[in-house]
NUBAPA-385005 format. One record per residue (C-alpha): residue number from 1; residue in one letter; x, y, z. Coordinates in nm, 3 decimals. Example, Ala and Ser with C-alpha at 12.3 -4.5 7.8 and 13.67 -1.06 7.14 Angstrom:
<pts>
n=1	res=A	px=1.230	py=-0.450	pz=0.780 $
n=2	res=S	px=1.367	py=-0.106	pz=0.714 $
</pts>
This chain:
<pts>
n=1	res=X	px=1.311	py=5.888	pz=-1.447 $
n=2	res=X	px=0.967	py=5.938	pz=-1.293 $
n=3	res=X	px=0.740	py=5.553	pz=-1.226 $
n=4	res=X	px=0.497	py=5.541	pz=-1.400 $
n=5	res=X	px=0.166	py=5.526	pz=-1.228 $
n=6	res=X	px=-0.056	py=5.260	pz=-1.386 $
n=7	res=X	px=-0.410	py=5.364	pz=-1.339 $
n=8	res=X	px=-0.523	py=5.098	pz=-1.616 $
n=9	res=X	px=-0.389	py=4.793	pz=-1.382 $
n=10	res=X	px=-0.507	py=4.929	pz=-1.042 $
n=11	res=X	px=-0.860	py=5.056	pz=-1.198 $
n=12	res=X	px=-0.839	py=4.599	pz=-1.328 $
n=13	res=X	px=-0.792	py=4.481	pz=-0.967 $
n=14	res=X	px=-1.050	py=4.691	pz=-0.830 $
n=15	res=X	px=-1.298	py=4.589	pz=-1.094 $
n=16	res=X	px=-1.224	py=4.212	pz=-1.021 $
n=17	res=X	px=-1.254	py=4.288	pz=-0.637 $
n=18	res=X	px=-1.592	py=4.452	pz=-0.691 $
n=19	res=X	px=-1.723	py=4.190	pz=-0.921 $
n=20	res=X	px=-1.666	py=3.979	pz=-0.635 $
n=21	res=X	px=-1.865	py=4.210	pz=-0.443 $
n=22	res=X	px=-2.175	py=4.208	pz=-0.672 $
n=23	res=X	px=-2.125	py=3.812	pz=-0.729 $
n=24	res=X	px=-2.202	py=3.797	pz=-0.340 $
n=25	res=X	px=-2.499	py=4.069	pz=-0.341 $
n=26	res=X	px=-2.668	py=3.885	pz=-0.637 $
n=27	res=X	px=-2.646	py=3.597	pz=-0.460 $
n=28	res=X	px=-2.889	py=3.774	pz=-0.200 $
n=29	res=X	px=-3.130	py=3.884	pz=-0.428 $
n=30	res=X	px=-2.929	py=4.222	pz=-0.484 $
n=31	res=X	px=-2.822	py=4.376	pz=-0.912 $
n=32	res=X	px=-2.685	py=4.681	pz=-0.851 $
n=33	res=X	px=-2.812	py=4.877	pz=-1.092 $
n=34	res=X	px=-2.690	py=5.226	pz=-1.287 $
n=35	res=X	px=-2.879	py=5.446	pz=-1.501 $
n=36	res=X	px=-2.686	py=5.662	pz=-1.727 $
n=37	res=X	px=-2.838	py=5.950	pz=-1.945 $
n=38	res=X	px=-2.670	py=6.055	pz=-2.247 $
n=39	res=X	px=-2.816	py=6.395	pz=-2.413 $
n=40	res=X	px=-2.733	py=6.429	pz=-2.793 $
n=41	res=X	px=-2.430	py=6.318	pz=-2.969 $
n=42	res=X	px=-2.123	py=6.440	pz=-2.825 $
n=43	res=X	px=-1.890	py=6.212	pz=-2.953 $
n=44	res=X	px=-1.681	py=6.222	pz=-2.594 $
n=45	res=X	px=-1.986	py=6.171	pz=-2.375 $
n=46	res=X	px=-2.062	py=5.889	pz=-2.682 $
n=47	res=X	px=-1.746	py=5.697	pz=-2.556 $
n=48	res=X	px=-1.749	py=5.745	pz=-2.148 $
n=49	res=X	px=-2.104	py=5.640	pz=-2.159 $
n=50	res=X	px=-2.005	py=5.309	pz=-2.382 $
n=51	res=X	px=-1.688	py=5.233	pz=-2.140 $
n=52	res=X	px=-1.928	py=5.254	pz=-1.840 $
n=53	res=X	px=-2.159	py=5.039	pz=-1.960 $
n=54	res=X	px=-1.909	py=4.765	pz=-2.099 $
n=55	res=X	px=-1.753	py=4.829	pz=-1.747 $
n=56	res=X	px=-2.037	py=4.752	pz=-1.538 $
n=57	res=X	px=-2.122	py=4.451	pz=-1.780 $
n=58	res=X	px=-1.756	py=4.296	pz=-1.669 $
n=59	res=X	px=-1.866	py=4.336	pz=-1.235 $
n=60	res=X	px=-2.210	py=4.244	pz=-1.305 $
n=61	res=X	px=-2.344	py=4.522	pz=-1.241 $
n=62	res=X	px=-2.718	py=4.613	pz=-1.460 $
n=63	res=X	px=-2.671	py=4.898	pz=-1.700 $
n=64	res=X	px=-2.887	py=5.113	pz=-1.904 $
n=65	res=X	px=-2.807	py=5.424	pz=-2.099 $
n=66	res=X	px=-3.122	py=5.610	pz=-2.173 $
n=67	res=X	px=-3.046	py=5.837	pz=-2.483 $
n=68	res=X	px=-3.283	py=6.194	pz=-2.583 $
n=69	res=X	px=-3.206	py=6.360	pz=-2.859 $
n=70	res=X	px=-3.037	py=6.699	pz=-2.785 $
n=71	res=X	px=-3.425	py=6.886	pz=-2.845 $
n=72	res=X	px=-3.537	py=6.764	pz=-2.532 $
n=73	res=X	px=-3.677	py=7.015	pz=-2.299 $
n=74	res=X	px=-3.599	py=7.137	pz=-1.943 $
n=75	res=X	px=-3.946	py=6.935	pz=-1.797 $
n=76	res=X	px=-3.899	py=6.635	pz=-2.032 $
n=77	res=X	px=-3.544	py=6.561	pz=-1.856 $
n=78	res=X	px=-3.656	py=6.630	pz=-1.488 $
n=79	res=X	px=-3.941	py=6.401	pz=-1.584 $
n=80	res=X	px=-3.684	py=6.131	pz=-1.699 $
n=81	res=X	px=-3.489	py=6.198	pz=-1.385 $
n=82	res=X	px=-3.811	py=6.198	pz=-1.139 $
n=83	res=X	px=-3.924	py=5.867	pz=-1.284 $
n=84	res=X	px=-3.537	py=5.667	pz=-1.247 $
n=85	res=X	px=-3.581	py=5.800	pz=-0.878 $
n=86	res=X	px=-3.826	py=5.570	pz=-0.833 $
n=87	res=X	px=-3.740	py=5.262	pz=-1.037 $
n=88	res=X	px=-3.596	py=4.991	pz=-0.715 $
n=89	res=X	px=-3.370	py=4.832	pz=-0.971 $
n=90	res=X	px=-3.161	py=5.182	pz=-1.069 $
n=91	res=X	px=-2.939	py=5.216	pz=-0.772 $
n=92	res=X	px=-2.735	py=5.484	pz=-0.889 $
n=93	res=X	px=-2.848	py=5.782	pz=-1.147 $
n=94	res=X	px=-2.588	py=5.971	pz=-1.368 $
n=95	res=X	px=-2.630	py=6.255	pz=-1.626 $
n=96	res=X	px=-2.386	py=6.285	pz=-1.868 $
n=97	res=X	px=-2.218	py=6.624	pz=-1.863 $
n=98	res=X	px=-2.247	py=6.854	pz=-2.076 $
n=99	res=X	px=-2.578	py=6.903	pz=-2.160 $
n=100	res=X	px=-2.639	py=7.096	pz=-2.431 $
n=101	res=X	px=-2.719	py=7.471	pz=-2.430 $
n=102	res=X	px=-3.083	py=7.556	pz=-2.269 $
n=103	res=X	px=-3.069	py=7.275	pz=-2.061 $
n=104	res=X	px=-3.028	py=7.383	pz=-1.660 $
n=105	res=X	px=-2.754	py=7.132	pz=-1.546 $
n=106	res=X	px=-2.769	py=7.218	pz=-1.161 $
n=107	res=X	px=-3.110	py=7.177	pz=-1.160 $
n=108	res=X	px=-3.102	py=6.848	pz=-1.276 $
n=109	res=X	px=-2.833	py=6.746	pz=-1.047 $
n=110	res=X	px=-3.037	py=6.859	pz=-0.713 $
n=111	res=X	px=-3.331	py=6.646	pz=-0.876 $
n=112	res=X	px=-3.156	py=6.372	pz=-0.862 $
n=113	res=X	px=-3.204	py=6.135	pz=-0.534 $
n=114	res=X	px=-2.923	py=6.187	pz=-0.340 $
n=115	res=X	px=-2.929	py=5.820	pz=-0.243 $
n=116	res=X	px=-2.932	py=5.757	pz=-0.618 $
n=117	res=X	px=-2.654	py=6.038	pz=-0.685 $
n=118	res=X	px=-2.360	py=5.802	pz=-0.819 $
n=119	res=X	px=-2.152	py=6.097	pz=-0.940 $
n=120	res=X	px=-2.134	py=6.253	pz=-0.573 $
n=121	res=X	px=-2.241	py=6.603	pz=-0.732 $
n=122	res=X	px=-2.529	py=6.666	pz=-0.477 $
n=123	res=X	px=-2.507	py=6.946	pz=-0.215 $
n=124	res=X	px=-2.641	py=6.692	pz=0.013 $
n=125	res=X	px=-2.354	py=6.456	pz=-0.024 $
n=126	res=X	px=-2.102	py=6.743	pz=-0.069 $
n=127	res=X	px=-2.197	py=6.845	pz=0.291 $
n=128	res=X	px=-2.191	py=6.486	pz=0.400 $
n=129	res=X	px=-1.835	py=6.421	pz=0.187 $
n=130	res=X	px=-1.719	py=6.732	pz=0.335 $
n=131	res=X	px=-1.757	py=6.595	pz=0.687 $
n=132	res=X	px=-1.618	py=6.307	pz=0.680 $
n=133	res=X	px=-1.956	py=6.115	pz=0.658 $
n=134	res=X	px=-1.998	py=5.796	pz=0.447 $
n=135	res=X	px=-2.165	py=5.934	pz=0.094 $
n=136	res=X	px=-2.074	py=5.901	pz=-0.258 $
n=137	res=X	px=-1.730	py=6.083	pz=-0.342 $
n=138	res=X	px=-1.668	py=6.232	pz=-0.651 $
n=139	res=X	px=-1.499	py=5.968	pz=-0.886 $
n=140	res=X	px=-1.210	py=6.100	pz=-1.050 $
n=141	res=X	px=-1.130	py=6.258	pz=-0.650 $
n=142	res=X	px=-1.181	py=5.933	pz=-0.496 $
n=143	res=X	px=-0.957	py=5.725	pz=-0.797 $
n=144	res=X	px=-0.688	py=5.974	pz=-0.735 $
n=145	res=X	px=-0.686	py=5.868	pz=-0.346 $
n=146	res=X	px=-0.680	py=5.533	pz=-0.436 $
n=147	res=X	px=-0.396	py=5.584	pz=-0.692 $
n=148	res=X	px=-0.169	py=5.753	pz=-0.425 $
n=149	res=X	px=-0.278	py=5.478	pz=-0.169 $
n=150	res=X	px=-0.203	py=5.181	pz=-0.434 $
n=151	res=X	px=0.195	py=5.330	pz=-0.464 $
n=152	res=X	px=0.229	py=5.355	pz=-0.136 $
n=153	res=X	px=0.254	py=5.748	pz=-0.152 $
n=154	res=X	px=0.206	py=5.925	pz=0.181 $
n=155	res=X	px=-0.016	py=6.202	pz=0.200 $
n=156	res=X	px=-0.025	py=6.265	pz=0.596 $
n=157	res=X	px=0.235	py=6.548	pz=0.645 $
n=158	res=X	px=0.301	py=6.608	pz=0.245 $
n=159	res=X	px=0.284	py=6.966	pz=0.055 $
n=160	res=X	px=0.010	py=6.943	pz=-0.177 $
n=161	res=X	px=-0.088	py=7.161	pz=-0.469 $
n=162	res=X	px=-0.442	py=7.104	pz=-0.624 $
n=163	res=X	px=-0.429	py=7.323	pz=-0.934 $
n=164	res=X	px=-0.767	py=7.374	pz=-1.003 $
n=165	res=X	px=-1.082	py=7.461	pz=-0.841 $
n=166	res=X	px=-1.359	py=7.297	pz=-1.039 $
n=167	res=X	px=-1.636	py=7.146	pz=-0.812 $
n=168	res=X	px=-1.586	py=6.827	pz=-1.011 $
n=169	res=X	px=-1.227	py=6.787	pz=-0.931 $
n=170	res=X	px=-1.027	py=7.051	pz=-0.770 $
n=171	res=X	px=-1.235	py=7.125	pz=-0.451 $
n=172	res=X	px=-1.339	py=6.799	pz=-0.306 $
n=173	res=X	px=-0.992	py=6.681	pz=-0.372 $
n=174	res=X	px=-0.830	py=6.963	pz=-0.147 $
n=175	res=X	px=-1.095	py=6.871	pz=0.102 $
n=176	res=X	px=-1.061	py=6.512	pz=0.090 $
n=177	res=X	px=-0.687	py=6.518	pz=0.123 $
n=178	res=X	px=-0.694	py=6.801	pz=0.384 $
n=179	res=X	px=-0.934	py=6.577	pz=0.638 $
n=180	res=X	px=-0.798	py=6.418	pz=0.914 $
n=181	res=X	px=-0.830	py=6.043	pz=0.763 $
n=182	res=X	px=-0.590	py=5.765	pz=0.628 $
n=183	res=X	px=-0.562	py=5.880	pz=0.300 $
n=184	res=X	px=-0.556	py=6.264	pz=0.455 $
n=185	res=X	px=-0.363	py=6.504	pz=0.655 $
n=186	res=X	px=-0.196	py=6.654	pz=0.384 $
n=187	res=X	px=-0.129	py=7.037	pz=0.426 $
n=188	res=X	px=-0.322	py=7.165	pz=0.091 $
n=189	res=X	px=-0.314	py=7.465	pz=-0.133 $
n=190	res=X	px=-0.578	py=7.518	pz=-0.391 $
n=191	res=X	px=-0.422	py=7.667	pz=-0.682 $
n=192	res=X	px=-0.583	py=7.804	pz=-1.003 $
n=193	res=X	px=-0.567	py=8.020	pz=-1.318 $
n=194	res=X	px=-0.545	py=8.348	pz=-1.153 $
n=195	res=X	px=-0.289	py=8.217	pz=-0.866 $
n=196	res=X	px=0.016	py=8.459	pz=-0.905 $
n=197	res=X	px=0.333	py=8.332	pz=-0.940 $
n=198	res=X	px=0.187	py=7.963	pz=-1.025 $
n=199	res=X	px=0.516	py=7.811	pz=-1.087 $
n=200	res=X	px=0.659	py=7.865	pz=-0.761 $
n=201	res=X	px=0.364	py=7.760	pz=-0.577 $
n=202	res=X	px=0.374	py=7.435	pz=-0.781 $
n=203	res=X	px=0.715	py=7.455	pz=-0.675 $
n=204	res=X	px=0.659	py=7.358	pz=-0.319 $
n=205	res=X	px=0.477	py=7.061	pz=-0.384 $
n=206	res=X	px=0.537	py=6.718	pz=-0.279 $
n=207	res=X	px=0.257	py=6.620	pz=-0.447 $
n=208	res=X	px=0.127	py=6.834	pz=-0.765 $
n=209	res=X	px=-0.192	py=6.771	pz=-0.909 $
n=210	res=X	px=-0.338	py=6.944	pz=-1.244 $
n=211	res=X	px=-0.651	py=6.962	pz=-1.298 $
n=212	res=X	px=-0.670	py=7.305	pz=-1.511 $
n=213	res=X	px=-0.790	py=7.175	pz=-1.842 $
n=214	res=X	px=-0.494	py=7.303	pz=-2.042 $
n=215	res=X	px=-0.211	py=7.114	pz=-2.205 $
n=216	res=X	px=0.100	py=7.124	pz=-2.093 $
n=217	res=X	px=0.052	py=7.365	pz=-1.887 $
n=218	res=X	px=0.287	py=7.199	pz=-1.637 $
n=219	res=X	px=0.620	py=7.173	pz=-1.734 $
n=220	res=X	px=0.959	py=7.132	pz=-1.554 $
n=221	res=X	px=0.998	py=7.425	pz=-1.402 $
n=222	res=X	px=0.694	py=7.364	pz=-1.216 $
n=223	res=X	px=0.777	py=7.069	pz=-1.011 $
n=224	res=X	px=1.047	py=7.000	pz=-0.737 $
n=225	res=X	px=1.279	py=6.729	pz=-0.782 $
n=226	res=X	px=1.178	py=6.402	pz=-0.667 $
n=227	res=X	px=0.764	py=6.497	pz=-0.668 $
n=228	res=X	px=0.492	py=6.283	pz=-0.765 $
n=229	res=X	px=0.303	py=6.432	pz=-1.024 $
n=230	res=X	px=-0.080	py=6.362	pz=-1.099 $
n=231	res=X	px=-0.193	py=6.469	pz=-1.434 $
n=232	res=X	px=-0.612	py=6.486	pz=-1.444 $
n=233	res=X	px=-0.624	py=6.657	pz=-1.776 $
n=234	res=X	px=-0.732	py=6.531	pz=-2.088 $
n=235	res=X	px=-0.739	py=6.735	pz=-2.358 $
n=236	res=X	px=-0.851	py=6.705	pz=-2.744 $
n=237	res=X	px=-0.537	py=6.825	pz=-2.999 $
n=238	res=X	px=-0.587	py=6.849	pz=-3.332 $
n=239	res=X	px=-0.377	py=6.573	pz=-3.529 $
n=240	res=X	px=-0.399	py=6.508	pz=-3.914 $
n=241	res=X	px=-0.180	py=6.213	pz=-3.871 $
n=242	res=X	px=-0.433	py=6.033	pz=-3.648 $
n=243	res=X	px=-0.717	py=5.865	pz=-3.813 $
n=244	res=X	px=-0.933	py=6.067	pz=-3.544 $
n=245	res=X	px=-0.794	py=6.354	pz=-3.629 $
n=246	res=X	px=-0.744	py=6.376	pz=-3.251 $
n=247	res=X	px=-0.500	py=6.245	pz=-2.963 $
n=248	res=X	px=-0.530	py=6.326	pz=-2.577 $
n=249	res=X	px=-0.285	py=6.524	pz=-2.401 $
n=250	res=X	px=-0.264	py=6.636	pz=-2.052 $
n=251	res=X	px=-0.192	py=6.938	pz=-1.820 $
n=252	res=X	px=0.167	py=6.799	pz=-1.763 $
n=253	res=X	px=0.428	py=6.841	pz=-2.025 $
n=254	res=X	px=0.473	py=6.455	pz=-1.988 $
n=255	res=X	px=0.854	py=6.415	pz=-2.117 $
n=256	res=X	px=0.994	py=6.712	pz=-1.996 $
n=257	res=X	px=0.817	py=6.636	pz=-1.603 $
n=258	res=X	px=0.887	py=6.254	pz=-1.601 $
n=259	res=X	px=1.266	py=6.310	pz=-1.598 $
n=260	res=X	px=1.249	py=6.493	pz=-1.248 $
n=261	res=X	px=0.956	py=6.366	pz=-1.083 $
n=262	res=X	px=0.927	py=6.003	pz=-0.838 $
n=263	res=X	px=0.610	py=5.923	pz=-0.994 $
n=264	res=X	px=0.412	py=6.037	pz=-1.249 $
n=265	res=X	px=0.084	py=5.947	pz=-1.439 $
n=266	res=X	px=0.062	py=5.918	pz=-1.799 $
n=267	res=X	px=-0.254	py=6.032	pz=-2.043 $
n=268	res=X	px=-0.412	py=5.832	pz=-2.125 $
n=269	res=X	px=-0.395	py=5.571	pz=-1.920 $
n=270	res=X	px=-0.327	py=5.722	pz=-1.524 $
n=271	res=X	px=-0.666	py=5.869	pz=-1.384 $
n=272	res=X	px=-0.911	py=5.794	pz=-1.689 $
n=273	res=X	px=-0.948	py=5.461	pz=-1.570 $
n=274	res=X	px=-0.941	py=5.521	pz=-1.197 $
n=275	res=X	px=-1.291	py=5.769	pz=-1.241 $
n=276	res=X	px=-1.472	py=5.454	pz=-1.426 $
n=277	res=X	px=-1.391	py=5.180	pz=-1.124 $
n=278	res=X	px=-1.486	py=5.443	pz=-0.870 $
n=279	res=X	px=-1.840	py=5.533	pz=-1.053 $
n=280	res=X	px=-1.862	py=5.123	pz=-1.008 $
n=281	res=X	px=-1.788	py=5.092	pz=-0.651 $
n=282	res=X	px=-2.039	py=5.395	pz=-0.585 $
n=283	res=X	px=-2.304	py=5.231	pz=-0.782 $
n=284	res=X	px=-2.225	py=4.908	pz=-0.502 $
n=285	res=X	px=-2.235	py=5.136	pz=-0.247 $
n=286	res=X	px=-2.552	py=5.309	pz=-0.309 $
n=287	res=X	px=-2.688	py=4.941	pz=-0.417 $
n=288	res=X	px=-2.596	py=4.793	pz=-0.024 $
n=289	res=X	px=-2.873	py=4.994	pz=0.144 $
n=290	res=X	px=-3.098	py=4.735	pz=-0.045 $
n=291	res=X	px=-2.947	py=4.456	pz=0.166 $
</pts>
């Protein structure tokens, strides 16, 4: 039976090590400070927005969640964007994705200061991620590396399988586990939904991550014995038993998986958490340059 990988405690210690943190900067005249927009009512961009913002109220950290109805236009946004660019007390600057239809999401995102760009979407700090240069990484990337680091699970010389190649996810993943760093040197394939013969590439992983957007599509015949598993999906089913009518499943057929892999992380409750305390310690990071 597969160990459970705790995201929910690890994502707790960080948060109490970075409140720390922002105890010390405020001391010096420093609030980090993030800026979150939230366009129309999507009830799932409804709830990450309200968990970041009672997240960065635990560290400390200033938060304020600007909220347009889902009308606005293309130059009302950039406007909103241009003018949190310049405000010295917003250290950090995210969007909440999606946007709704008619609204030009890239273009936003290179609007966005790069020195303000607390999701780590901008080319600029792609490039810079990319080389190994210190910039904002992408938070659910960056909370997996900490996950595997936390469990003592070694990447230098493993077999990894990213399945997935979203630029949110998949990509800077393989890159960040392919550099030559610490929590690196892995030998990484980038898998996705046209890979043939998915199962047996999944097959030769040491470490198999999903992050496909489709549930259960991982199941036991995808994963060697003795793997560690990372799940990254999180996926709305239809339940009438739930008062929601909802509950979250991931890419990983859960049960079936957990009796063959090491380690394994559970949804909710494995990366979820992991992308909130990383969007925190980017918002500190970005916030040091005022030092």
């Amino acid at each position: 039976m597969a160990t459970i990988i705790d995201g929910k405690s690890v994502s707790k210690e960080i948060r109490e090590k970075l409140k720390n943190v922002v105890s010390g900067m405020s001391g010096r005249g420093v609030t980090p400070g993030l800026a979150a927009v939230l366009i129309g009512n999507n009830p799932a961009s409804e709830t990450y927005v309200s968990a970041k913002a009672k997240a960065c109220a635990a560290a400390g950290i200033f938060s304020e969640v600007i909220r347009r109805d889902a009308g606005v236009s293309q130059t009302e946004l950039e406007d909103l964007v241009g003018s949190l660019n310049r405000r010295t007390d917003i250290d950090g600057i995210l969007v909440q994705s999606p946007l709704p239809s008619g609204l030009d999401e890239q273009k936003i995102t290179l609007i966005i200061d790069p020195s303000k760009d607390v999701d780590g979407f901008h080319p600029y700090n792609v490039g810079a991620v990319s080389l190994g240069m210190p910039a904002p990484k992408p938070c659910t990337p960056a909370g997996i590396l900490e996950l595997l680091h936390y469990y003592g699970i070694e990447t230098s010389g493993a077999e990894v399988v990213v399945v997935g190649r979203s630029n949110i996810v998949g990509r800077p993943l393989a890159n960040l586990l392919s550099q030559k760093s610490e929590r690196g040197n892995a030998t990484v394939t980038l898998a996705h939904s046209r890979t043939k013969n998915l199962s047996d590439v999944c097959r030769r992983a040491d470490i198999l991550i999903a992050a496909l957007g489709r549930p259960g599509l991982v199941t036991a015949d995808f994963v060697k014995p003795g793997a560690v598993v990372i799940d990254v999906g999180v996926n709305r089913i239809e339940d009438a038993s739930r008062k929601s009518g909802y509950r979250l499943a991931g890419d990983v057929d859960f049960e079936a998986v957990s009796q063959i892999a090491s380690y394994i992380t559970p949804v909710p409750g494995g990366v979820g958490p992991m992308t909130i305390a990383m969007l925190l310690s980017n918002t500190v990071f970005l916030a040091k340059r005022r030092l």
